[in-house]
C-alpha positions as CSV (number, residue, x, y, z in Angstrom):
1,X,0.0,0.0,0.0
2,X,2.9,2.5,0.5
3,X,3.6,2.7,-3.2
4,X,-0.1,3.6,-3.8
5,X,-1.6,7.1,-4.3
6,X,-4.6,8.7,-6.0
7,X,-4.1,11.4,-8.7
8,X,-5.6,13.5,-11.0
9,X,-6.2,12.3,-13.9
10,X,-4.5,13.7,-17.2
11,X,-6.2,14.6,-20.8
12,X,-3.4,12.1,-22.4
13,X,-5.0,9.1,-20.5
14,X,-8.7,9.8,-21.5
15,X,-8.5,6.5,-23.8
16,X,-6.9,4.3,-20.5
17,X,-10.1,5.8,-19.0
18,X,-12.5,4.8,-21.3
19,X,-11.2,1.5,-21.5
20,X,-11.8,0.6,-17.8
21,X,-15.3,2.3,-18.1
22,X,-15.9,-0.3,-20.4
23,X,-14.4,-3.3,-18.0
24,X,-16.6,-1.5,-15.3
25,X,-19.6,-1.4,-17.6
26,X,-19.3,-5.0,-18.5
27,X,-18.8,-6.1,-14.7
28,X,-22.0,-4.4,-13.6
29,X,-24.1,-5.7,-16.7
30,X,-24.2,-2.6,-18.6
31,X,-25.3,-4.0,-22.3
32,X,-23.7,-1.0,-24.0
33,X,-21.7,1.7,-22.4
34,X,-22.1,5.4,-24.7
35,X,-19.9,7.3,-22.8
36,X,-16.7,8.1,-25.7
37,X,-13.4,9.9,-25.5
38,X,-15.2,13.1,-26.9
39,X,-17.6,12.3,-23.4
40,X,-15.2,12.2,-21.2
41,X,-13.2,15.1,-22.1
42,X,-16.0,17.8,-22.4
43,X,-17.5,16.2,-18.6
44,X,-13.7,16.3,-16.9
45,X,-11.4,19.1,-18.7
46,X,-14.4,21.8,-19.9
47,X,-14.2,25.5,-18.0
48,X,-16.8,23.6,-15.7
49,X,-16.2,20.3,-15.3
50,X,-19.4,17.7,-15.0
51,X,-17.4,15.7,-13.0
52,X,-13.6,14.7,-11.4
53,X,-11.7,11.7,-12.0
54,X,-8.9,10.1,-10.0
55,X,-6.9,7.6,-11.0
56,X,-6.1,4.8,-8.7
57,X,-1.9,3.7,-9.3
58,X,-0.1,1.5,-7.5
59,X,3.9,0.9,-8.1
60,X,3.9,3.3,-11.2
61,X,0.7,1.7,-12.9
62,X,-2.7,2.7,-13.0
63,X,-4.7,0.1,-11.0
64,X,-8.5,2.0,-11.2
65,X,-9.9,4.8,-11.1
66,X,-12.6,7.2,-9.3
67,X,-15.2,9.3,-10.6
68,X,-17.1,12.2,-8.6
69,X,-18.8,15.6,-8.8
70,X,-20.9,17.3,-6.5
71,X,-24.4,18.2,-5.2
72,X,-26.2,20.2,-2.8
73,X,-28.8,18.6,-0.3
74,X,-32.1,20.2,0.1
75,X,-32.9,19.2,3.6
76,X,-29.5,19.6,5.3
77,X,-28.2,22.7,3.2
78,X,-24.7,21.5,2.9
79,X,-22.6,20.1,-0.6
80,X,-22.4,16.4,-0.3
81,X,-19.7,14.3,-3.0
82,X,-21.4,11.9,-5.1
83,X,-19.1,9.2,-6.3
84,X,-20.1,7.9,-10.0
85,X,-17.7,5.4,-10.3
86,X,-15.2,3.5,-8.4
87,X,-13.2,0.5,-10.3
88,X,-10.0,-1.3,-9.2
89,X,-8.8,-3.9,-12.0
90,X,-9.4,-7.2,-11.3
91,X,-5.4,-7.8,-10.9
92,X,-5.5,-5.3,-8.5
93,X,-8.3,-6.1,-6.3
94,X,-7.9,-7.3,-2.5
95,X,-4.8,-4.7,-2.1
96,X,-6.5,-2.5,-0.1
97,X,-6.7,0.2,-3.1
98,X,-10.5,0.2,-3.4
99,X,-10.8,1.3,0.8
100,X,-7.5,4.1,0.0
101,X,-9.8,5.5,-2.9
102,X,-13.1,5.6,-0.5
103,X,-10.7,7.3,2.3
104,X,-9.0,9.7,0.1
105,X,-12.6,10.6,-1.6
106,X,-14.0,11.4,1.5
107,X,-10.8,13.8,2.6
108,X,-12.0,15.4,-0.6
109,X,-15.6,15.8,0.7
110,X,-13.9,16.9,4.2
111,X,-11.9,19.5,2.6
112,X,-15.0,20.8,0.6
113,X,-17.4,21.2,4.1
114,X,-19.6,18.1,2.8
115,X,-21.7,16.2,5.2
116,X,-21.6,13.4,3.1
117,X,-20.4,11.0,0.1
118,X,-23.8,9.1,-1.9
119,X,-23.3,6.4,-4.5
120,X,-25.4,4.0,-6.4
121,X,-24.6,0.7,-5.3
122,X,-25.9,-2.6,-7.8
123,X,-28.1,-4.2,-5.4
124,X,-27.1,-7.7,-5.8
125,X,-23.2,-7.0,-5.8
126,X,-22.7,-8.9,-2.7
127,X,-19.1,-8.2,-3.0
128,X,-19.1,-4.3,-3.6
129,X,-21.7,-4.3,-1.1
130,X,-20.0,-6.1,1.8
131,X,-17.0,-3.6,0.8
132,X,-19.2,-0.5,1.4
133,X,-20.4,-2.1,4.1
134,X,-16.7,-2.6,5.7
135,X,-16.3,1.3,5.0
136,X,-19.3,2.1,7.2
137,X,-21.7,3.1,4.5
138,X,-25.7,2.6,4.9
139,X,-28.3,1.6,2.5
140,X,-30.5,4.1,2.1
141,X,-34.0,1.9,2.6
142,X,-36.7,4.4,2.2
143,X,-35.2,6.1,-1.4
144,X,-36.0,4.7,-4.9
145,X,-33.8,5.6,-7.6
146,X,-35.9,7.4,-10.5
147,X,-34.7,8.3,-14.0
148,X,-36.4,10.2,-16.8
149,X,-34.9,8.9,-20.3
150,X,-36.0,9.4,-23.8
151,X,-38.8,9.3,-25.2
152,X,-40.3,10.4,-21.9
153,X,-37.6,12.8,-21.1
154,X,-38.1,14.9,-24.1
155,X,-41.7,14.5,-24.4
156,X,-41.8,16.2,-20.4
157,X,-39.4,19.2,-21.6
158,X,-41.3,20.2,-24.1
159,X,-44.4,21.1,-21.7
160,X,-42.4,23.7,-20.2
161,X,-41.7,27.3,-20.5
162,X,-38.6,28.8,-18.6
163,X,-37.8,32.1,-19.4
164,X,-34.3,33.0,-20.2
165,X,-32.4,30.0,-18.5
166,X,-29.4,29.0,-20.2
């Protein structure tokens, strides 16, 4: 573990990104992961980054990564981290680089005055789930997670009328 740090990650290693997206994708039965290169470069290196990643390296190579961005809660009034992703390479794994990233993420949500990190969590990843677990997360029991996608999406936007919001 002492040869082990999280960094930033850098615009040259977008395409080393994108291919552990995909191993992550595949792992949590994703059928087809869109995100490309053009994607990830716009969300992490714009003026106003979507999101942050970290990369996860261990003796020089890059064992995983970390992605996270921010969000405000409503009922405590205080910026929480939300962690997209977290992925360790399978050769990696059971290193103790998974419970580093969680521990340097939250120094990050520390620093930044959050009162806490949220995740989505596949519910029947027994093994991601006992990690989380072993970090001191809790399942959130009384929330449902609810997305809006396309047709529906679209169809919902086009009721509305907001004036000048860009």
């Amino acid at each position: 573990m002492s040869d082990s740090l999280l960094r930033e990650l850098r615009r040259d290693e977008l395409p080393q990104l994108l291919t552990m997206l995909h191993a992550l994708g595949q792992s949590e039965g994703v059928p087809k992961v869109a995100t490309s290169l053009d994607h990830l470069e716009q969300a992490l290196f714009s003026p106003q980054p979507a999101a942050w990643c970290l990369l996860l390296v261990e003796q020089g190579a890059v064992a995983g990564f970390l992605i996270y961005s921010w969000k405000w809660a409503t009922f405590t009034g205080i910026a929480e981290l939300y962690m997209q992703a977290l992925y360790v390479d399978p050769t990696f794994r059971r290193r103790g680089l998974a419970r580093a990233a969680m521990a340097g993420l939250a120094q990050i949500a520390l620093a930044r005055g959050c009162s806490r990190m949220e995740w989505l969590a596949v519910r029947d990843n027994a093994m991601s789930n006992g990690f989380y677990d072993a970090c001191g997360a809790i399942r959130v029991e009384h929330m449902a997670v609810r997305r809006l996608t396309m047709p529906a999406l679209a169809e919902l936007a086009a009721e509305a009328y907001i004036e000048d919001m860009q």
